[in-house]
C-alpha positions in Angstrom: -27.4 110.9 19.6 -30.7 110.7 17.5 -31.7 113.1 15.2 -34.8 113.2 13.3 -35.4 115.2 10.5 -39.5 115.5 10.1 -41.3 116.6 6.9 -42.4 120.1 6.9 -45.7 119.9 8.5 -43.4 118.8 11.5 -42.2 121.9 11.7 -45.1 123.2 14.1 -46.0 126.1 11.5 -49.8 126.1 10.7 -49.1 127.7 7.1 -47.7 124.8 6.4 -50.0 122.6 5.6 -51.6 124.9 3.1 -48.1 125.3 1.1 -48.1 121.3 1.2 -51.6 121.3 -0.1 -50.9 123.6 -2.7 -48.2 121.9 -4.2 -50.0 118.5 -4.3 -52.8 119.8 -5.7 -50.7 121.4 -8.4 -49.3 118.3 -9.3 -50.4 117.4 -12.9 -51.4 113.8 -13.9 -49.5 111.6 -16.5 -52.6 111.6 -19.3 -52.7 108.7 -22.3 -53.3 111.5 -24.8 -50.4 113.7 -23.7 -51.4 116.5 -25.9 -52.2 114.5 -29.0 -55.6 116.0 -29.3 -54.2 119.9 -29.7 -52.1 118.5 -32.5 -54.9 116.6 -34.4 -56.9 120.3 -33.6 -54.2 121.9 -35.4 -53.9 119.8 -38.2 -57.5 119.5 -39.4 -57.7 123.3 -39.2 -55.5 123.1 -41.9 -55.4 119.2 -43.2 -58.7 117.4 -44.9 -56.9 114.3 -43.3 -56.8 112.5 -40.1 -54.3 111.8 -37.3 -53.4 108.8 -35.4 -51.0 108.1 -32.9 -50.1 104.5 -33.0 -49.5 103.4 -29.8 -51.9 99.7 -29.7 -52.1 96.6 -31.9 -55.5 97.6 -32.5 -54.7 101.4 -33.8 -52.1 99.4 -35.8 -55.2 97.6 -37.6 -57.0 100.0 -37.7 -54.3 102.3 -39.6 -53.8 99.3 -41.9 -57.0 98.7 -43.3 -57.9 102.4 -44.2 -54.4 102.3 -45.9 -55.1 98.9 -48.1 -58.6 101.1 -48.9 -56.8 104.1 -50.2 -54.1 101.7 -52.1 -57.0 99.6 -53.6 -57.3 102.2 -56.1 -55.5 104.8 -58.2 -53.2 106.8 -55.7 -54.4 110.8 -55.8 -52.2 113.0 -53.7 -54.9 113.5 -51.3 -54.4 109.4 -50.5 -50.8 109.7 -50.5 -50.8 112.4 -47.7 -53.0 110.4 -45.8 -51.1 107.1 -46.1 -48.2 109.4 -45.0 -49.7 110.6 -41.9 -51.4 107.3 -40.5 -47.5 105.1 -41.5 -44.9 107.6 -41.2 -42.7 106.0 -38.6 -40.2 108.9 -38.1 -43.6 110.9 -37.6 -44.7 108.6 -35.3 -41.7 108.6 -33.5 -41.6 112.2 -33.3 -45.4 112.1 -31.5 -43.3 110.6 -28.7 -41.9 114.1 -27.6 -45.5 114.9 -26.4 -45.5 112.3 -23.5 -41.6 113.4 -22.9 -42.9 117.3 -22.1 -45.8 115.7 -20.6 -43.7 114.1 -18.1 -41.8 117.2 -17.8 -44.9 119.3 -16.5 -45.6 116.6 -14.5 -42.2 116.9 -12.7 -41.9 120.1 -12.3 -45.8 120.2 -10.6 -44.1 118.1 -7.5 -42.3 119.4 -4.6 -38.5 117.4 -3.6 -39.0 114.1 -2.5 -37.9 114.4 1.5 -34.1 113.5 2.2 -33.8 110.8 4.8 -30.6 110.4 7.2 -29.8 107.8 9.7 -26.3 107.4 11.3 -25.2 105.3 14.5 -21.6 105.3 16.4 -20.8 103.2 19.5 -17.9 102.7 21.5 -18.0 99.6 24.3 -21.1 100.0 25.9 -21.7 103.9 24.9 -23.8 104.5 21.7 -24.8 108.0 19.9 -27.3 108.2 17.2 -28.9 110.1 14.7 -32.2 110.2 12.3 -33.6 112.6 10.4 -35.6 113.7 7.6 -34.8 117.0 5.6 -37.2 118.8 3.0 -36.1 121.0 0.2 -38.4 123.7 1.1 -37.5 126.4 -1.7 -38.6 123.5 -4.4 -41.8 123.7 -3.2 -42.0 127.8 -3.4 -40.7 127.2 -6.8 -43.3 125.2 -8.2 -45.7 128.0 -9.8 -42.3 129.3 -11.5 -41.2 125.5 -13.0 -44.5 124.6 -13.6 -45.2 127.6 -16.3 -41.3 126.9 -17.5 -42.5 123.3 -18.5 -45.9 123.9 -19.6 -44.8 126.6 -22.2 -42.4 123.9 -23.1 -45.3 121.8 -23.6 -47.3 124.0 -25.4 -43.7 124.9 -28.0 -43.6 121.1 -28.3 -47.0 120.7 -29.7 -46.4 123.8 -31.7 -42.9 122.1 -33.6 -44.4 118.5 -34.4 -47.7 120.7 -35.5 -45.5 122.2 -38.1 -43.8 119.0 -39.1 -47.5 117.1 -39.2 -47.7 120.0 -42.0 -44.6 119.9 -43.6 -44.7 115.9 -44.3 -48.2 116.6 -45.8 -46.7 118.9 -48.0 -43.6 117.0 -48.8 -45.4 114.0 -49.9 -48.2 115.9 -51.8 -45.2 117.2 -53.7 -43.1 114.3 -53.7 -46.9 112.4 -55.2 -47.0 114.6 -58.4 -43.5 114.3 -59.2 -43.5 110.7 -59.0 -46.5 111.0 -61.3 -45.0 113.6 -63.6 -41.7 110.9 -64.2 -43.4 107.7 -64.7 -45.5 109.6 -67.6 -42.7 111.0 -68.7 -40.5 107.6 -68.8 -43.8 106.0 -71.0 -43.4 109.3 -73.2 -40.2 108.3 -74.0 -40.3 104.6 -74.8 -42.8 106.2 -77.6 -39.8 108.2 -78.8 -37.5 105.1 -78.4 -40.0 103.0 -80.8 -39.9 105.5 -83.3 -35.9 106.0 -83.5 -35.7 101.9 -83.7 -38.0 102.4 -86.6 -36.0 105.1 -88.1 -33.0 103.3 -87.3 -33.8 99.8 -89.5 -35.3 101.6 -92.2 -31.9 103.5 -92.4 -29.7 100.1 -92.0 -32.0 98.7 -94.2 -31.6 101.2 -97.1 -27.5 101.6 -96.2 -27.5 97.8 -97.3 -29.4 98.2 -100.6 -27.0 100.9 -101.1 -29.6 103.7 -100.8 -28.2 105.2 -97.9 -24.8 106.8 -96.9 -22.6 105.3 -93.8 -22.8 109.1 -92.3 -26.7 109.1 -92.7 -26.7 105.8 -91.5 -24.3 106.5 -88.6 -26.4 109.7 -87.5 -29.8 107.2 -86.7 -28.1 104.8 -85.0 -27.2 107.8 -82.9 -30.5 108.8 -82.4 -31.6 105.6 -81.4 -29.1 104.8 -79.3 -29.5 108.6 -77.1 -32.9 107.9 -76.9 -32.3 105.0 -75.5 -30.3 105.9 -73.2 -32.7 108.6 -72.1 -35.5 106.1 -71.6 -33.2 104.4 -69.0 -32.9 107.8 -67.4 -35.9 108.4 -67.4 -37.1 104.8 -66.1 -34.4 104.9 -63.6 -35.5 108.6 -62.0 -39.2 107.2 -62.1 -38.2 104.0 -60.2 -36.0 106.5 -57.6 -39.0 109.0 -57.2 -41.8 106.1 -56.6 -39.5 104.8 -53.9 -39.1 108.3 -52.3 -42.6 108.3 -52.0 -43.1 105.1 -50.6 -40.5 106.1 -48.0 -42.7 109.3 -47.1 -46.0 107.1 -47.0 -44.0 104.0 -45.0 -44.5 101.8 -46.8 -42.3 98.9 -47.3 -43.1 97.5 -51.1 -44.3 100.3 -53.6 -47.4 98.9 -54.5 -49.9 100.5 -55.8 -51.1 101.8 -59.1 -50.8 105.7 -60.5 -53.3 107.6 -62.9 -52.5 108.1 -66.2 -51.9 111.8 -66.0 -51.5 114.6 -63.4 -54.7 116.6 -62.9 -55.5 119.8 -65.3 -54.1 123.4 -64.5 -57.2 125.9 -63.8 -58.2 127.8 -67.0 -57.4 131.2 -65.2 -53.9 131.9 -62.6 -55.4 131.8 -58.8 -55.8 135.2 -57.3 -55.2 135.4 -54.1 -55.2 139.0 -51.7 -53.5 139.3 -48.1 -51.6 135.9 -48.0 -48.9 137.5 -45.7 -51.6 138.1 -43.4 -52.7 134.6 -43.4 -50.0 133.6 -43.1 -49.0 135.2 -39.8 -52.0 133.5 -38.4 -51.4 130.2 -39.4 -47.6 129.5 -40.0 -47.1 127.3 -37.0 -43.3 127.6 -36.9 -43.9 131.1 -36.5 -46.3 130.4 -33.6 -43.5 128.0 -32.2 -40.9 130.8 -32.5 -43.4 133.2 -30.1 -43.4 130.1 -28.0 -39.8 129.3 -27.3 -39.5 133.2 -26.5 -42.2 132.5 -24.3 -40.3 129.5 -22.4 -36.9 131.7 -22.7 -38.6 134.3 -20.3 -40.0 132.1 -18.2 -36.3 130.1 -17.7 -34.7 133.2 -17.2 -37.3 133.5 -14.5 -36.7 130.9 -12.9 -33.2 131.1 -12.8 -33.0 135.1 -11.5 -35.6 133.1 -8.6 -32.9 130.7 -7.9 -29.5 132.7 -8.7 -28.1 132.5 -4.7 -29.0 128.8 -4.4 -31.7 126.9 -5.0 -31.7 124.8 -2.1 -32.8 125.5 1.4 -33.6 122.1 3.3 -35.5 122.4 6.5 -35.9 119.3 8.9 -36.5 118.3 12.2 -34.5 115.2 14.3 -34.1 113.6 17.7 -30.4 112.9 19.2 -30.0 110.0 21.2 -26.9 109.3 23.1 -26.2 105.9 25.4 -28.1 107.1 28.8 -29.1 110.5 28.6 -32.6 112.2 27.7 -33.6 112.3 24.5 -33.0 115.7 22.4 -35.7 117.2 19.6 -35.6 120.2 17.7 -35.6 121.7 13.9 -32.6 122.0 11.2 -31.9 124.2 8.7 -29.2 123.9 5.8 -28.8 126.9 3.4 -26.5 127.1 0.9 -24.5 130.4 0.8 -23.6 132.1 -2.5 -19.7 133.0 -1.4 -18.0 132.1 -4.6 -20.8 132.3 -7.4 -24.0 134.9 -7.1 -25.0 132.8 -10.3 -24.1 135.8 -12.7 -23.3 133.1 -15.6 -26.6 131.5 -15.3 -28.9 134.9 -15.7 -26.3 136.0 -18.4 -26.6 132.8 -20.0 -30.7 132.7 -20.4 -30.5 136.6 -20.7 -28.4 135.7 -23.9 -30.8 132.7 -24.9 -34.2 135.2 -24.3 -32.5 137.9 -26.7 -31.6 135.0 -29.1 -35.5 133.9 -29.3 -35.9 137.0 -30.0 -33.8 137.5 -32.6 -35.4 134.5 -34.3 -38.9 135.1 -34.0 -37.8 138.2 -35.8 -35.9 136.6 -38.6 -39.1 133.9 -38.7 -41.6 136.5 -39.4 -39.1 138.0 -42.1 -38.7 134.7 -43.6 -42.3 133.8 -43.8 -43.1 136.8 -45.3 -40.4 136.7 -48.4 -41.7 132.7 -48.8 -45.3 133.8 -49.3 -44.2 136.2 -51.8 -41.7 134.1 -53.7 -43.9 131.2 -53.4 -47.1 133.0 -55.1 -44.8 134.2 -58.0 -43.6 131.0 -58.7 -47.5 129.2 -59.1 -48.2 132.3 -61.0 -44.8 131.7 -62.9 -45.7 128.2 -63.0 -49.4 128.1 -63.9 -48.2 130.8 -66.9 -45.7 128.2 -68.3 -48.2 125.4 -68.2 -50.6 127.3 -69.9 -48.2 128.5 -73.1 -47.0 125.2 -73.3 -50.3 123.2 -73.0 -52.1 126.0 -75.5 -49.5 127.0 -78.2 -46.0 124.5 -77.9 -48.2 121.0 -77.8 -51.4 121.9 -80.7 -48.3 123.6 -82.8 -46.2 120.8 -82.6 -49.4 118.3 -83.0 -50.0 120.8 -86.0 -46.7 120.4 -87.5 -46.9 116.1 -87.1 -50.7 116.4 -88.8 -49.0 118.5 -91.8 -45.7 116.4 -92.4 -48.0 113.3 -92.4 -49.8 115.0 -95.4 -46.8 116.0 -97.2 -46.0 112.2 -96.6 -48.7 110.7 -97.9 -48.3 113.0 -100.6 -44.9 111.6 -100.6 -43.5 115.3 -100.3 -41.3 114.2 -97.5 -39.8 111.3 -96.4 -40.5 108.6 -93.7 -37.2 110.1 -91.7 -39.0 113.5 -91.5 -42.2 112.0 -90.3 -40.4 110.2 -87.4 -38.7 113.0 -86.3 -42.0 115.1 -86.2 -43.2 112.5 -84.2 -40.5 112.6 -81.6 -40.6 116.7 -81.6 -44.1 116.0 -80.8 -44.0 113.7 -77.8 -41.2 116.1 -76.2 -43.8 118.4 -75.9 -46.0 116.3 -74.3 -43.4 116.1 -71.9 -42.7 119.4 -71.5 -46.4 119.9 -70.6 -46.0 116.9 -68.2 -43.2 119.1 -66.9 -44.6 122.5 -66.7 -48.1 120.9 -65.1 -46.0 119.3 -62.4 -44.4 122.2 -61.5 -47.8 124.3 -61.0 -49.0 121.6 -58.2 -45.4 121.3 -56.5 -46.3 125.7 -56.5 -49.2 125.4 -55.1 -48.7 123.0 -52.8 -45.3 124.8 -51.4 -47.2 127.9 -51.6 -49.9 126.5 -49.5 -46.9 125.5 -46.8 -45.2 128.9 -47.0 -48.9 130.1 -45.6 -49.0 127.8 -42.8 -52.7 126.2 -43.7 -55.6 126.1 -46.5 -55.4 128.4 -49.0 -58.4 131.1 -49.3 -60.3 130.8 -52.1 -59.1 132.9 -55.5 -60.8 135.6 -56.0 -63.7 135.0 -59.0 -62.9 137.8 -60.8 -59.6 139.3 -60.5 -58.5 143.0 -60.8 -56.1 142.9 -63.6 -54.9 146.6 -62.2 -54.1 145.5 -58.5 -53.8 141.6 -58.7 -49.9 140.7 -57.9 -47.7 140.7 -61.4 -44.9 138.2 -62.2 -42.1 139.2 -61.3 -39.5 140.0 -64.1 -36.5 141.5 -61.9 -34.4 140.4 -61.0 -32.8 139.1 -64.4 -32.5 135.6 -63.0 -36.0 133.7 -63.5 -37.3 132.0 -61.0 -37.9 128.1 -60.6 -40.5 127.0 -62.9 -40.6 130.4 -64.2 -40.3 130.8 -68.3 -36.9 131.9 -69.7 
């Protein structure tokens, strides 16, 4: 007995043809870019830098030399995003989940390959045989459904690494100012560390010749030796931050050269009006959380489509057995929902749909609070800068120019002068600090809004523009106590 299972234009239906036609045609093609170029759209709507998939020796090159240009000069934190972007292996590797919902679209654009059979038994001279050929016909009806499943998976995955192109900008535009802000603040200290040593061998000095107490001598070598020990903090926390940033750029050796200072604050606090609006249009997480509600809806449509079975194989075979005439005719297999209707599968992605839902919700929630918090803390933060940079540094750099008169006019002693001068350079660093902090604000803030920021407004409404905020009790960080 021979049976032969044909594909299912064999099946003497005209109509078929055109389904077979319509599911090759749909079939999408594996493409090099894989999506790449709606990600790079994304990102230079909202980054000044460019992307680059490394996928050849020569894009290799190519990334190299533009990163030894950048790193032939002082690093700015618009090079250090850059460098990130272009070496960031984890980044790169992430880019690879573009060809792996590439492929997925592609899949679900094909029908079921046919399922061939052959089996043959024989007894003496008496044989029976059988052939055939069997085609999942319900895959190929279900082709429009998959195909939108995995193409709004597609369009979620370029959504995600989007967001994450923007967030390692933003993480290493931060993670570039602090690593400036400590290695100032580590030379800062060494200045302070020079002037306790000085302090501290006048004092031994003097406790020798008998013009200084044990107690007063005691109390400078204390000084010195905290300072010190600070100073190796400090060092040690600007070695630790430079190598975080190296990390973010991948880089393997941390070489390159810093300015001597982080950029000045704006005279005036940036105004800015509707940033939660902005926001809503550009936060691409947000986007990405419409998405996956999108590809919940279309799963759950696919699966209330396939619920009784999703298989239903049509064929057609011959039957051969020893002498007699050959026998021809169609099959048909269907698989019969007796002992699950799948009830758990449309409860499951019923669950999962209302669960997208829940956390598009909670996104937009979210991104909303952040924009607010964020702009309060750069207003918080630019208003700390400015006190400290306009009355804690010139009064301090007031007080060091008057106890150098009363020295000279030998109204106080060298001890007091030293110590003036230390007071001094800790508020240099605590303008180092507070400057730092307005940059890490703006640059968060400009991640909480998904994008660019608008420019401030020139001349801001004093009545209207947002206040900073004093309740509740508890500042907030980088706001002054």
């Amino acid at each position: 007995m021979e049976k032969t299972h044909t594909y299912l234009r064999h099946v003497c239906a005209p109509h078929a043809w055109i389904l077979v036609g319509v599911a090759l045609n749909s079939c999408a093609s594996l493409s090099p870019d894989a999506g790449f170029s709606d990600v790079q759209k994304m990102a230079s709507s909202r980054l000044d830098q460019r992307l680059q998939w490394t996928r050849s020796p020569e894009e290799r090159k190519a990334a190299d030399e533009l990163t030894q240009i950048l790193l032939a000069q002082p690093l700015n934190a618009d090079a250090a995003v850059q460098i990130a972007l272009l070496n960031n292996r984890g980044l790169q590797a992430s880019y690879g989940e573009l060809g792996v919902a590439q492929a997925e679209v592609v899949r679900a654009g094909r029908a079921a390959n046919p399922v061939f059979s052959a089996q043959r038994w024989s007894a003496g001279d008496r044989f029976k045989s059988e052939i055939g050929i069997e085609f999942n016909f319900l895959s190929l009806l279900l082709i429009p459904l998959k195909l939108q499943e995995q193409q709004a998976n597609f369009e979620y995955t370029k959504l995600k690494l989007g967001e994450e192109v923007f967030g390692l900008a933003q993480e290493a535009r931060a993670q570039y100012f602090v690593t400036l802000a400590a290695a100032q603040e580590a030379a800062m200290q060494q200045a302070i560390v020079t002037s306790a040593e000085a302090a501290a061998e006048l004092a031994e000095g003097q406790s020798r010749a008998g013009n200084l107490s044990l107690k007063k001598l005691a109390n400078h070598e204390m000084a010195h030796a905290a300072t010190a020990s600070q100073a190796t903090r400090l060092r040690r926390r600007a070695f630790s931050e430079r190598e975080k940033l190296a990390r973010l750029m991948g880089l393997s050796t941390p070489n390159w050269t810093l300015p001597e200072r982080l950029p000045e604050i704006p005279a005036d606090p940036p105004r800015f009006e509707d940033l939660e609006r902005l926001a809503l249009r550009q936060r691409l997480d947000v986007q990405a959380a419409r998405q996956e509600l999108e590809v919940a809806a279309r799963e759950l449509g696919v699966t209330n489509a396939t619920r009784f079975g999703d298989s239903v194989m049509i064929g057609y075979g011959s039957l051969k057995e020893s002498d007699e005439p050959t026998r021809r005719g169609p099959s048909l297999e269907l698989e019969l929902p007796l002992f699950d209707q799948g009830g758990s599968r449309v409860y499951r992605d019923t669950t999962r749909l209302r669960q997208a839902e829940d956390r598009l919700a909670e996104n937009v929630i979210r991104m909303r609070s952040e924009v607010r918090e964020r702009y309060n803390d750069l207003l918080a933060a630019h208003e700390q800068a400015a006190r400290v940079q306009k009355s804690i540094v010139p009064l301090r750099q007031k007080m060091l120019a008057q106890t150098q008169l009363a020295y000279n006019g030998m109204l106080e002693g060298i001890y007091d002068l030293l110590e003036s001068f230390r007071e001094s350079v800790l508020s240099g660093q605590m303008a180092i600090d507070a400057v730092k902090d307005y940059w890490i604000a703006l640059a968060e803030l400009e991640h909480a809004v998904g994008g660019r920021l608008p420019a401030p407004t020139s001349a801001p409404d004093l009545e209207s523009a947002p206040k900073l905020k004093t309740e509740p009790t508890k500042p907030a960080p980088g706001s002054p106590h």
